[in-house]
KETI-582144 format. One record per residue (C-alpha): residue number from 0; residue in three letters; x, y, z. Coordinates in Angstrom, 3 decimals. Layout:
N
<node resi="NUM" resn="ala" u="X" v="Y" w="Z"/>
...
END
This chain:
224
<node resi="0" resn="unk" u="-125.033" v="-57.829" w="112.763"/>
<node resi="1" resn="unk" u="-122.398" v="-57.880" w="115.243"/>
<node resi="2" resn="unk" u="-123.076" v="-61.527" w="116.277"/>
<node resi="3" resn="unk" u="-122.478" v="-61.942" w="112.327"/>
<node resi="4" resn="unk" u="-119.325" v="-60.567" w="112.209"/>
<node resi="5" resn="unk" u="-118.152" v="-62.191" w="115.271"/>
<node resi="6" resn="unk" u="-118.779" v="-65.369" w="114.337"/>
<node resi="7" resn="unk" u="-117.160" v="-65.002" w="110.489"/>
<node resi="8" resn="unk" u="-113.907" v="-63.739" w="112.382"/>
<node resi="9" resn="unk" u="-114.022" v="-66.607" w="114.652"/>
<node resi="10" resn="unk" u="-114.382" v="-69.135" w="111.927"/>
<node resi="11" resn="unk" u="-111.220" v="-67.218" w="110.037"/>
<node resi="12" resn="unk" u="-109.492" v="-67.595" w="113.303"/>
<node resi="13" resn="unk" u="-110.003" v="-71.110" w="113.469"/>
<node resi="14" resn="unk" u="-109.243" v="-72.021" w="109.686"/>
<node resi="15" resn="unk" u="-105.772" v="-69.809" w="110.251"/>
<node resi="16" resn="unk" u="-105.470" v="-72.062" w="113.375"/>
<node resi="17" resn="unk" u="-105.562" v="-75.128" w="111.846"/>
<node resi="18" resn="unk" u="-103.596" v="-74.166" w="108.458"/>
<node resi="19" resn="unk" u="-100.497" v="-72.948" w="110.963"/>
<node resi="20" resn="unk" u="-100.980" v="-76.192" w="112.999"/>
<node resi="21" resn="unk" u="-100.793" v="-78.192" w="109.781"/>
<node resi="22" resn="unk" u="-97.571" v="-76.143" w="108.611"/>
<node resi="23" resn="unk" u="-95.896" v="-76.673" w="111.532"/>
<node resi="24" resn="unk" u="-96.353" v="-79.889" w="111.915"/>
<node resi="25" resn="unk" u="-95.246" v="-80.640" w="108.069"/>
<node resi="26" resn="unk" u="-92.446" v="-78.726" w="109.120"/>
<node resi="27" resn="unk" u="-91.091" v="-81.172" w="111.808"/>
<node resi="28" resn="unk" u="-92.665" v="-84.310" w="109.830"/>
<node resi="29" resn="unk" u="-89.682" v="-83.016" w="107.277"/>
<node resi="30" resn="unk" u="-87.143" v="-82.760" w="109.723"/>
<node resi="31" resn="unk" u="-87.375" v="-85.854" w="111.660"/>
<node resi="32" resn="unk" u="-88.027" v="-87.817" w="108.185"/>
<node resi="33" resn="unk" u="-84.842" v="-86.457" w="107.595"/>
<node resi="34" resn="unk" u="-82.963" v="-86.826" w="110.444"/>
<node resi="35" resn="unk" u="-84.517" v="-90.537" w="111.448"/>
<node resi="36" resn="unk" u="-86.528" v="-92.199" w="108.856"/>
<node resi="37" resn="unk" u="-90.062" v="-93.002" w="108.216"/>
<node resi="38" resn="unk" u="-90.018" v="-96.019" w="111.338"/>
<node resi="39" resn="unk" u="-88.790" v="-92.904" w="113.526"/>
<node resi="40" resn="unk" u="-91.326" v="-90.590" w="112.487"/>
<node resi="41" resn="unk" u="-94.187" v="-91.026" w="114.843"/>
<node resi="42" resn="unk" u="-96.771" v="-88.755" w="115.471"/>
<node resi="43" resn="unk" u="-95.723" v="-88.380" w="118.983"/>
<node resi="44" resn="unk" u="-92.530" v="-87.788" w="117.415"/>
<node resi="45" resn="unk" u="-93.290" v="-84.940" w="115.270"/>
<node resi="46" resn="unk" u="-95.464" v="-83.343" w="117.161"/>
<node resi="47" resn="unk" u="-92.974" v="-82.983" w="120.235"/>
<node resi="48" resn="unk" u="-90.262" v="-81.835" w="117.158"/>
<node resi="49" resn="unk" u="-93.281" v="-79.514" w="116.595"/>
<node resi="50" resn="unk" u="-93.286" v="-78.270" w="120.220"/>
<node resi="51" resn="unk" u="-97.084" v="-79.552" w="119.960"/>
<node resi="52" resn="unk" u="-99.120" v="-81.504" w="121.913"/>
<node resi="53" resn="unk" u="-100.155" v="-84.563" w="120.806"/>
<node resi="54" resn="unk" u="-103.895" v="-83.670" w="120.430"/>
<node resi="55" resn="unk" u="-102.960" v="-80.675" w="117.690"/>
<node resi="56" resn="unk" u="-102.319" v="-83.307" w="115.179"/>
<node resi="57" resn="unk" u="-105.841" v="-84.640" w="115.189"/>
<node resi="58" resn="unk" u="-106.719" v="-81.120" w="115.158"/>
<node resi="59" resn="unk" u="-104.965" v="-80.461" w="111.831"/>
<node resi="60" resn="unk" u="-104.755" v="-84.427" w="110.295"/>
<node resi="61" resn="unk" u="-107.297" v="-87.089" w="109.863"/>
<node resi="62" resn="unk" u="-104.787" v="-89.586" w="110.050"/>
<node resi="63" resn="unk" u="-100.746" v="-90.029" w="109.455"/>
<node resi="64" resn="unk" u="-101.347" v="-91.024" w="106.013"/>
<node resi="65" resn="unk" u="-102.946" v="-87.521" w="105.350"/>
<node resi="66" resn="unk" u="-99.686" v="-86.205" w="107.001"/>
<node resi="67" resn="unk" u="-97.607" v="-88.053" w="104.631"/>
<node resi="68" resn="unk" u="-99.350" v="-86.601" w="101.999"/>
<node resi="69" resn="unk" u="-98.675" v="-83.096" w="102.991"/>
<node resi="70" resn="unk" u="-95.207" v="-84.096" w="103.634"/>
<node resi="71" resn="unk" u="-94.616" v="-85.615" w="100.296"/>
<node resi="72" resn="unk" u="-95.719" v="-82.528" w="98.494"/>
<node resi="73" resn="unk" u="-93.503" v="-80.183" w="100.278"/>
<node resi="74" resn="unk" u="-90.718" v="-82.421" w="99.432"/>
<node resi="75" resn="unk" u="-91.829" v="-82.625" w="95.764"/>
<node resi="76" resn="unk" u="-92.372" v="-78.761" w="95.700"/>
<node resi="77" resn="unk" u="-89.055" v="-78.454" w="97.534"/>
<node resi="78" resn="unk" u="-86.948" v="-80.324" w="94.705"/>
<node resi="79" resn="unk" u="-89.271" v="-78.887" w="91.693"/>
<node resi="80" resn="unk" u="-88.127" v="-75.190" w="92.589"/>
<node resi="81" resn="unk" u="-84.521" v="-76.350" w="92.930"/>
<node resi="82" resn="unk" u="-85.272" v="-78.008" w="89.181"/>
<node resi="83" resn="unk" u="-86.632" v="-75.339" w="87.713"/>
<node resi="84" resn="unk" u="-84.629" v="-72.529" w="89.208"/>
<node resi="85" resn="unk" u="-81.372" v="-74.567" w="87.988"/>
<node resi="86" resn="unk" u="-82.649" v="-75.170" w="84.302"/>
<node resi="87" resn="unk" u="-83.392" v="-71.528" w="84.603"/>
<node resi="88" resn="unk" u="-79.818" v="-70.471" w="86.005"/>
<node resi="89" resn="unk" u="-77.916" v="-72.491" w="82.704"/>
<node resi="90" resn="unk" u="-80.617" v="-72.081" w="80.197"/>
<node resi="91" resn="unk" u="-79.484" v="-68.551" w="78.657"/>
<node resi="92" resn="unk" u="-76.938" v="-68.988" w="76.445"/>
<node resi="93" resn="unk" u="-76.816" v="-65.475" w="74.425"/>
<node resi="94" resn="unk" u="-75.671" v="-65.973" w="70.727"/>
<node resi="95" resn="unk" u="-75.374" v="-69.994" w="71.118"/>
<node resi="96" resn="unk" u="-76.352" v="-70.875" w="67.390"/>
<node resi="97" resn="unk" u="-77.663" v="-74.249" w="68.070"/>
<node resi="98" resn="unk" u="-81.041" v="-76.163" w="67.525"/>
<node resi="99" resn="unk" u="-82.632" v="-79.390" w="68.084"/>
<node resi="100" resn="unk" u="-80.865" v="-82.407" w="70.037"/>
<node resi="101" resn="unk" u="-77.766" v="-81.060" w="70.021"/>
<node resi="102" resn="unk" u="-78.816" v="-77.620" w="71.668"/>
<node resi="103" resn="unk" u="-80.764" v="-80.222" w="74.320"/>
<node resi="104" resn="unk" u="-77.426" v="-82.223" w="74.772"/>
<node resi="105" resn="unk" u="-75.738" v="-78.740" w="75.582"/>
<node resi="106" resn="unk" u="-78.414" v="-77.951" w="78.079"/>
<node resi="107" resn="unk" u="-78.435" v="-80.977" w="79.689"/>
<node resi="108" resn="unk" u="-74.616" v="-80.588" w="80.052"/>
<node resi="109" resn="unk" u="-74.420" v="-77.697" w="82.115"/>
<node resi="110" resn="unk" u="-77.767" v="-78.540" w="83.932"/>
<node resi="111" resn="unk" u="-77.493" v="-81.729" w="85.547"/>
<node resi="112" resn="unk" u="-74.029" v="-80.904" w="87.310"/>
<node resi="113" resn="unk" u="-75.334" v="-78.148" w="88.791"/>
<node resi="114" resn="unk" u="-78.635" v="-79.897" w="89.722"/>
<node resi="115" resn="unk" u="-76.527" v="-82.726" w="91.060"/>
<node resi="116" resn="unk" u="-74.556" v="-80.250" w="93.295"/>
<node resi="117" resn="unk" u="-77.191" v="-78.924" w="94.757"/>
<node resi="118" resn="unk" u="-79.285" v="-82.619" w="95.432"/>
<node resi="119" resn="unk" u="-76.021" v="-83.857" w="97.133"/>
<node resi="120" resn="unk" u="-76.174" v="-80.993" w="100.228"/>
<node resi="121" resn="unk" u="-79.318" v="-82.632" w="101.291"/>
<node resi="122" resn="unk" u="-78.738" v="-86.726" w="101.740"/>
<node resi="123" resn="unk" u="-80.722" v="-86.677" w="104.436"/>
<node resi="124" resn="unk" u="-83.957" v="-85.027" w="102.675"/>
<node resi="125" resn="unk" u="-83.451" v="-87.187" w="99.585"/>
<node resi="126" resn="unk" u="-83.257" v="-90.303" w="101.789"/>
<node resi="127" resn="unk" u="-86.582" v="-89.723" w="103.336"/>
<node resi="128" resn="unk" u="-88.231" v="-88.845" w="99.681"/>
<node resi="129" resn="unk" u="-87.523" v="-92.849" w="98.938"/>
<node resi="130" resn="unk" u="-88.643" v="-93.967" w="102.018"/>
<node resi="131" resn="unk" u="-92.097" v="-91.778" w="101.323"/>
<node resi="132" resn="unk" u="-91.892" v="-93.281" w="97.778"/>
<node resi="133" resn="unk" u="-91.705" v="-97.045" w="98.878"/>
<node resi="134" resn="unk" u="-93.810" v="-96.639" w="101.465"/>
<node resi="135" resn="unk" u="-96.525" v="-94.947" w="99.058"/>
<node resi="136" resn="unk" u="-96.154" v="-98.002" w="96.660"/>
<node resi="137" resn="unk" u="-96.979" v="-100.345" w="99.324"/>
<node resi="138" resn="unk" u="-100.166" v="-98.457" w="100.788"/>
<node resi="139" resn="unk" u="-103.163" v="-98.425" w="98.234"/>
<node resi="140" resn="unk" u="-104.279" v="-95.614" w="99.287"/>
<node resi="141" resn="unk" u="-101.251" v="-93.772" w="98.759"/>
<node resi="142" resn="unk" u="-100.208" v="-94.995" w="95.740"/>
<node resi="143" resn="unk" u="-100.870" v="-92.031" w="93.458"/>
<node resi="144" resn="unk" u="-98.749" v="-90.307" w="95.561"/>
<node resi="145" resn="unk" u="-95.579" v="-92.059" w="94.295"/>
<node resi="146" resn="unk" u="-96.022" v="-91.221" w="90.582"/>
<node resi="147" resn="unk" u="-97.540" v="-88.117" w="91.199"/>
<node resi="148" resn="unk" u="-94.052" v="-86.833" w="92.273"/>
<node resi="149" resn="unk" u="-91.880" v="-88.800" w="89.427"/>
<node resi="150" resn="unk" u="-94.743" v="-87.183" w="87.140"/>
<node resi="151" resn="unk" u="-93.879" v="-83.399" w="88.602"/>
<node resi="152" resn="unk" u="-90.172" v="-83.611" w="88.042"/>
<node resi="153" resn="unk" u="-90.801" v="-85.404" w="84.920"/>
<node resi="154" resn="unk" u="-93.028" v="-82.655" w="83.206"/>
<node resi="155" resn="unk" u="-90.394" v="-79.720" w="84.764"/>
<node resi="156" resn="unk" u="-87.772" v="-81.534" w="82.496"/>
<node resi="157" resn="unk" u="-89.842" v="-81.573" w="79.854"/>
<node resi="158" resn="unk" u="-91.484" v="-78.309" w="79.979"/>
<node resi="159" resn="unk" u="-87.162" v="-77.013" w="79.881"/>
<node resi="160" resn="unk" u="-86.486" v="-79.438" w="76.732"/>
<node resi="161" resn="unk" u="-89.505" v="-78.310" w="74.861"/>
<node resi="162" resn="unk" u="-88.523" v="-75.201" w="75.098"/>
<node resi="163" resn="unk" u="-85.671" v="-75.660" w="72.698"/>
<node resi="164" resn="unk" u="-87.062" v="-75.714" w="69.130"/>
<node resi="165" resn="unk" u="-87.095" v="-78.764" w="66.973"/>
<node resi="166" resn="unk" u="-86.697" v="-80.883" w="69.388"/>
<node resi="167" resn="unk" u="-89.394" v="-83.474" w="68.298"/>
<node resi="168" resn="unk" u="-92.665" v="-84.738" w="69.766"/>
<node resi="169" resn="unk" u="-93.848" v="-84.512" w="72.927"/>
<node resi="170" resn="unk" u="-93.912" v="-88.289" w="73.602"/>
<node resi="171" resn="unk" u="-90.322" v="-88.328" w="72.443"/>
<node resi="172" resn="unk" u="-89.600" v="-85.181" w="75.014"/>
<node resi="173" resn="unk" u="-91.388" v="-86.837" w="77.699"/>
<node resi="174" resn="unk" u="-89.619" v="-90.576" w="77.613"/>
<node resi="175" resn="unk" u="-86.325" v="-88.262" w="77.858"/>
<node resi="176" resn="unk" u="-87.204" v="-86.575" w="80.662"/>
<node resi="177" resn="unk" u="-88.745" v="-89.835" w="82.005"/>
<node resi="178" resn="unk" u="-85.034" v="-91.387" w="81.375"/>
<node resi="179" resn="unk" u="-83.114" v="-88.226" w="83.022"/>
<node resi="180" resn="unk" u="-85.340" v="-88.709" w="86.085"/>
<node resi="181" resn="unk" u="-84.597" v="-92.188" w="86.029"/>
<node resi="182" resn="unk" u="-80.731" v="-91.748" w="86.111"/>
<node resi="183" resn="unk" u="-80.866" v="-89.197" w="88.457"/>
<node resi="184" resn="unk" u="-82.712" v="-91.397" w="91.061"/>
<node resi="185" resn="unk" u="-80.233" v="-94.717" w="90.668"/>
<node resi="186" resn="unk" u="-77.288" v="-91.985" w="91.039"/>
<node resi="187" resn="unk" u="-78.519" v="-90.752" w="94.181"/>
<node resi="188" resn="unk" u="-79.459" v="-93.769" w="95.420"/>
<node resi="189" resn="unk" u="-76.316" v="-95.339" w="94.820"/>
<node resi="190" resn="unk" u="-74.795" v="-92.486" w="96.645"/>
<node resi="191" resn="unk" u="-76.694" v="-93.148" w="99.686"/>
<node resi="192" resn="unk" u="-75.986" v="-96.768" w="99.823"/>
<node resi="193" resn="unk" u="-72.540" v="-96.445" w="99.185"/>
<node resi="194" resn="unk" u="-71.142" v="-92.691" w="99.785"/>
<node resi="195" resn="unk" u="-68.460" v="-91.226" w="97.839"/>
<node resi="196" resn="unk" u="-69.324" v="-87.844" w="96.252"/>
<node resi="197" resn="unk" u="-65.872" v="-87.828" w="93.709"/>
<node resi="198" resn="unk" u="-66.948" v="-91.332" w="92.920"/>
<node resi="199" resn="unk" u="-70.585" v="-90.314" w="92.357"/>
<node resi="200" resn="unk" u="-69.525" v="-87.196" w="90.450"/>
<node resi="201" resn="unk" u="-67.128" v="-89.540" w="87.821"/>
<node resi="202" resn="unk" u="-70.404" v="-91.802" w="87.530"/>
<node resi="203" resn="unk" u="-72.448" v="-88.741" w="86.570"/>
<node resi="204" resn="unk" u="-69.443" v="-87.452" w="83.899"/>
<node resi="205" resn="unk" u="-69.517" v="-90.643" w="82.362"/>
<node resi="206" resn="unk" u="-73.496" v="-90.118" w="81.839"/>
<node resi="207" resn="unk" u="-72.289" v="-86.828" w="80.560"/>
<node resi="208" resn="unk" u="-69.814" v="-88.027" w="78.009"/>
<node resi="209" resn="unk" u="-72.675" v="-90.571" w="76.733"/>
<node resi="210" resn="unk" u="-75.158" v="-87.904" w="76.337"/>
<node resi="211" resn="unk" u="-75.378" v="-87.598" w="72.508"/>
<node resi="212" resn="unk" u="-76.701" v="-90.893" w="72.307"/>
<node resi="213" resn="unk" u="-79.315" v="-90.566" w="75.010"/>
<node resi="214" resn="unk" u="-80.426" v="-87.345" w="73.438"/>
<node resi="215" resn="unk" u="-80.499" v="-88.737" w="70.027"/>
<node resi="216" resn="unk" u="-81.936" v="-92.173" w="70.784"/>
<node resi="217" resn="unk" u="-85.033" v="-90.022" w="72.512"/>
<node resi="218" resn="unk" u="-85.517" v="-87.518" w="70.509"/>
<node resi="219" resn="unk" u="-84.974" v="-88.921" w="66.983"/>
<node resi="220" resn="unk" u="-87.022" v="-91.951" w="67.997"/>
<node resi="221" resn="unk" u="-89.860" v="-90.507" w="65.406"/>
<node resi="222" resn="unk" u="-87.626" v="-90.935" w="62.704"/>
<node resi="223" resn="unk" u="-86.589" v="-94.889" w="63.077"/>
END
């Protein structure tokens, strides 16, 4: 009995072992993605950034693309609770009368400022979430990986829209998320090609100011 119980405790051990080695290790593959870029961002790399040794990574990863994998879904998970906290934060609007598209236009008004404000304090992280994404595109095996983040912040848009009554079909929720997510990424990457946040924050008003359209053009698609 006691050899039982020793041995279930040891195995617990070792899974906690290797699920803190793996954290860490995501941990600094964030940081020096961050901080250097994908080239940078050995394994040698991270796992000194880690204050590892080397061999802990092949205790906790099959391989570097498994790593990127981890990586990739803490940056996903990351931005998706930044999302969804800021659609949260503007959402409740006591007494606001309105319905449909233009209560979505409204929404979107006082969301995506805020969400913009809070992508642009962390170039760096956004920087290395398109380097994972191109790289991802050009390994087969990690394809998936670059539409299963577009697809996370897509459905967080579209779970907020469809919240909003009478706002039409899904599909038609769902292409205007798609095209929110769309703008969002060619804003930001503009901004890291070419910084200028008051520049960058004009570009995004004059989204703003063409909003009606994009709302109605999605959402009244059913009806055309």
């Amino acid at each position: 009995m006691s050899t039982m119980t020793t041995d279930v405790r040891t195995d617990d051990t070792e899974r906690r072992s290797v699920q803190e080695r793996r954290e860490q290790l995501v941990d600094a593959a964030v940081a020096v993605l961050a901080e250097d870029g994908l080239t940078r961002a050995t394994t040698r790399a991270i796992t000194d950034r880690a204050g590892l040794a080397l061999g802990a990574f092949h205790y906790a990863f099959d391989s570097k693309d498994e790593l990127l994998r981890a990586v990739t879904d803490r940056i996903v998970e990351s931005m998706d609770t930044t999302l969804r906290s800021t659609f949260a934060s503007v959402a409740a609007q006591p007494g606001d009368p309105t319905q449909g598209a233009e209560r979505v236009r409204a929404l979107l008004e006082r969301f995506l400022p805020s969400l913009w404000d809070e992508l642009q304090t962390s170039p760096q992280l956004q920087l290395a979430r398109f380097e994972l994404t191109m790289h991802a595109l050009r390994e087969p095996s990690l394809r998936t990986l670059a539409s299963r983040a577009s697809d996370r912040f897509v459905d967080s848009i579209a779970d907020a829209i469809s919240d909003v009554e009478g706002t039409g079909t899904n599909e038609d929720i769902e292409a205007l998320a798609r095209y929110i997510v769309a703008t969002l990424d060619g804003l930001l990457l503009h901004e890291l090609v070419a910084p200028d946040p008051q520049a960058a924050r004009v570009r995004l008003q004059h989204y703003l100011d063409n909003l009606d359209g994009v709302v109605a053009s999605h959402l009244d698609a059913s009806e055309r």
